[in-house]
N, C-alpha and C positions, 0 to 999 in steps of 0.2 A: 141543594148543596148548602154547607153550615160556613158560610165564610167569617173567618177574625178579620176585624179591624183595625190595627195596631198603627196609631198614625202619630207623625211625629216631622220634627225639623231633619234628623238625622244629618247634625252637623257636627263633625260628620258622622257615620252610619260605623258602628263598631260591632267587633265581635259578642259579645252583650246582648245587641239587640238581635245578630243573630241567629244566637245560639238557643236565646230566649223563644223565638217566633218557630227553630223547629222543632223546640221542646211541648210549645204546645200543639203542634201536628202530629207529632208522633204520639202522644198521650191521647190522641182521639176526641181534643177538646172539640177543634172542627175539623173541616176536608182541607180546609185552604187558610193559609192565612195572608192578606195583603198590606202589606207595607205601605201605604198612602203617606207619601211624601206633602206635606203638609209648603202650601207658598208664605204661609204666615199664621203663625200661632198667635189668638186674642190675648191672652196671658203672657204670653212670653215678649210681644210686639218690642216694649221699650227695652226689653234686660240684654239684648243678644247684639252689639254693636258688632260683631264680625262674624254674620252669617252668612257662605257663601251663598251665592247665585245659584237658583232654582237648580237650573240645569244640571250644574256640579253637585248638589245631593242627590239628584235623582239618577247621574251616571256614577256618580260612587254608590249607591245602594244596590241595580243592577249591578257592578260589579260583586258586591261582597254577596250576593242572594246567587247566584249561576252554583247552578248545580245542587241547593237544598230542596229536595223534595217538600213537594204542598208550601212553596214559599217563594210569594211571586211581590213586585213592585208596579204602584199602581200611582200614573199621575191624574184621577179623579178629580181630586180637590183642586188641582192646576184649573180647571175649567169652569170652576162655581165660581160666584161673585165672592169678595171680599171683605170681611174678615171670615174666615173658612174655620164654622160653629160647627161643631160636632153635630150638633141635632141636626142643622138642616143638611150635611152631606150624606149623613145615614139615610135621611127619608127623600134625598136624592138617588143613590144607590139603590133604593129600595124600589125606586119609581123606573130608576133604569133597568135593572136587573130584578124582576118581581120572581124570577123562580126560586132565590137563592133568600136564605135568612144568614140575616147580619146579627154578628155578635161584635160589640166592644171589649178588646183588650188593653185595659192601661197597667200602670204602674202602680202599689200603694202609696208612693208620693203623689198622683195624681186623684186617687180614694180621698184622701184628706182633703185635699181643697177642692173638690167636684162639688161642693154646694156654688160654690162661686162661678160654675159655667151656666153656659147660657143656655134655659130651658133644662136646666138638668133633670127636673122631674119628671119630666117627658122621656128624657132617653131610660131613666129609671123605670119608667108605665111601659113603653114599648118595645125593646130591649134589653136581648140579657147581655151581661158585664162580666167578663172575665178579668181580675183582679190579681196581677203576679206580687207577688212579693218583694224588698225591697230597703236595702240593708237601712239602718235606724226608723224605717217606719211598723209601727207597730198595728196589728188588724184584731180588731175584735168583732169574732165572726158572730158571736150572738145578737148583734144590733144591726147585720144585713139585711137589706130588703131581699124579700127571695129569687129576682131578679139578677140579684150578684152574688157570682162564685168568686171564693180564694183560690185559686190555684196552687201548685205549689209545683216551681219550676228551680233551676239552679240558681242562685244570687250572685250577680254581680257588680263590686264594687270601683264602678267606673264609671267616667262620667264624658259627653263629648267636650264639655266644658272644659277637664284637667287634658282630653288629647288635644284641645285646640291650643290649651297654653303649653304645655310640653313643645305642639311644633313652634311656638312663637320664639322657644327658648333655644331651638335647632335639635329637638330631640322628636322621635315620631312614636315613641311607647308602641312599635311594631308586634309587639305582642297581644295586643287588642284589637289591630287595625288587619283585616283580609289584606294580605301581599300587595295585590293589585287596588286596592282601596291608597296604601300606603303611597305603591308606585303612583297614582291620580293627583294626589295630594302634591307632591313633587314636583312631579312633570306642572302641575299648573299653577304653582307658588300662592296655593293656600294657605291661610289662616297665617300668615307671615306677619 
């Protein structure tokens, strides 16, 4: 089976990203795609001062993913040592699950700065890279390694960043947020 890897803080987890994850299952990119809720992004570690608690992305994620076909959450990375590199949870994954081939799906904001992860040429040698699109970044597909596909899925100009300050502001931008992701938020006086 061709599993996506689509991993991330999902703080919190919006329509975006799921609308994104079953546009590339229904497109036949792969069978499955798993949402790997990430306990700490290396890049991100210092910029994110009000990142809730593991648990609360990964039960809001579960919520907003219930019922999208080929689109499951996956706490993997919760279980590897720390700081949780892409290279080594894929060739964990891989070690765990040897029947199944692993594809990476990121972001083209994430294309642009991939020279700066760790071992990135490795996941480029071993690994193909599914690359969505990504409103102001721009992709020029002639300088891809052939390991990495553009995709090309719906664009969404949202960010968890603008719904975490919205709720700071007492507003929940409920139209990006699954119901039940929104009511979570609530009930448990996140990102306040």
């Amino acid at each position: 089976m061709r599993i996506g890897i689509y991993g991330g803080s999902f703080n919190p987890i919006h329509r975006g990203h799921t609308q994104l994850a079953a546009s590339i299952v229904e497109q036949g990119l792969v069978d499955e795609l798993w949402l790997l809720v990430s306990p700490l992004n290396p890049l991100k570690s210092g910029e994110v001062s009000d990142i809730a608690e593991y648990e609360h992305r990964l039960k809001m994620a579960e919520l907003a993913t219930e019922g999208i076909q080929g689109v499951k959450v996956s706490d993997f990375e919760r279980h590897l040592p720390l700081p949780s590199y892409t290279v080594k949870t894929l060739a964990a994954l891989r070690e765990a699950y040897p029947e199944h081939e692993f594809v990476l799906v990121i972001g083209a904001d994430n294309w642009e700065r991939f020279p700066r992860w760790y071992r990135a040429d490795e996941i480029i040698e071993k690994y193909r890279i599914l690359v969505y699109r990504r409103p102001g970044c721009e992709m020029d597909e002639t300088v891809l390694p052939s390991s990495v596909q553009v995709v090309e899925t719906p664009l969404y100009d949202v960010s968890s960043t603008e719904i975490r300050a919205s709720v700071k502001k007492g507003r929940m931008m409920r139209r990006w947020l699954d119901s039940r992701v929104a009511r979570y938020i609530k009930e448990k006086g996140l990102y306040l």
